[in-house]
C-alpha positions as CSV (number, residue, x, y, z in Angstrom):
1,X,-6.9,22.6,-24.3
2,X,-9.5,21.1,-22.4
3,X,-9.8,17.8,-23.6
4,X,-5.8,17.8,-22.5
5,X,-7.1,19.2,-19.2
6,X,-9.4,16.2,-18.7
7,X,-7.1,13.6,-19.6
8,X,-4.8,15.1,-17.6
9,X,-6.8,14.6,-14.6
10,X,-8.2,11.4,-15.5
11,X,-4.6,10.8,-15.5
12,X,-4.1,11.8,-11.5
13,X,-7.3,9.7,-11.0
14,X,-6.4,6.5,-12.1
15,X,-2.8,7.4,-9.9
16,X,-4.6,8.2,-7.0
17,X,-7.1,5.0,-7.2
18,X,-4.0,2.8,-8.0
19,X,-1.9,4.5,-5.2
20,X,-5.1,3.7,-2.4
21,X,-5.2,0.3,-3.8
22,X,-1.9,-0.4,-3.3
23,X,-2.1,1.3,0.2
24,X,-5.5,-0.4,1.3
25,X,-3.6,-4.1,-0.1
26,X,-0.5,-3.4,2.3
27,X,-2.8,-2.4,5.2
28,X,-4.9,-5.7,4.7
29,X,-1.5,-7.7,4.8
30,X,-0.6,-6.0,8.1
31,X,-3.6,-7.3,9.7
32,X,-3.4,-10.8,8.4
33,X,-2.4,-13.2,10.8
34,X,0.5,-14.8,8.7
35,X,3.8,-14.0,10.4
36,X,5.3,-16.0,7.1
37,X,7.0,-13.4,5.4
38,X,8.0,-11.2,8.2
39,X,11.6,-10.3,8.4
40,X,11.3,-10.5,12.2
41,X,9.1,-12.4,14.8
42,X,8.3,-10.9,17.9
43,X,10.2,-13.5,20.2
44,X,13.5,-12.0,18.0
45,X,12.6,-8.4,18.6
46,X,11.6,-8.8,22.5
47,X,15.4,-10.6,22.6
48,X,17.0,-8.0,21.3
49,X,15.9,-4.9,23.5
C-alpha cells in the first residue's frame, strides 16, 4: 500500500516537472525575438482594428 502510494506520487512529480517544463519552454519562446512562426505580425493586427 505504500510503496503504491509512493509511486503514485512520484508519478504526479514527474507530471508536474514535465508540465513546468513545457510551460517555462513556451514562455522562453514568447520572449524570443523571432516573429518566424507567428501566425500574425503586428503590422497585420494594428490593420485590422
Amino acid at each position: 500500500m505504500i510503496k503504491a502510494f509512493k509511486r503514485l506520487l512520484a508519478f504526479f512529480g514527474i507530471i508536474l516537472v514535465a508540465f513546468g517544463a513545457i510551460k517555462g519552454l513556451f514562455n522562453w519562446l514568447a520572449r524570443s525575438e523571432n516573429d518566424e512562426y507567428e501566425v500574425w505580425s503586428d503590422d497585420e493586427e494594428r490593420e485590422d482594428a
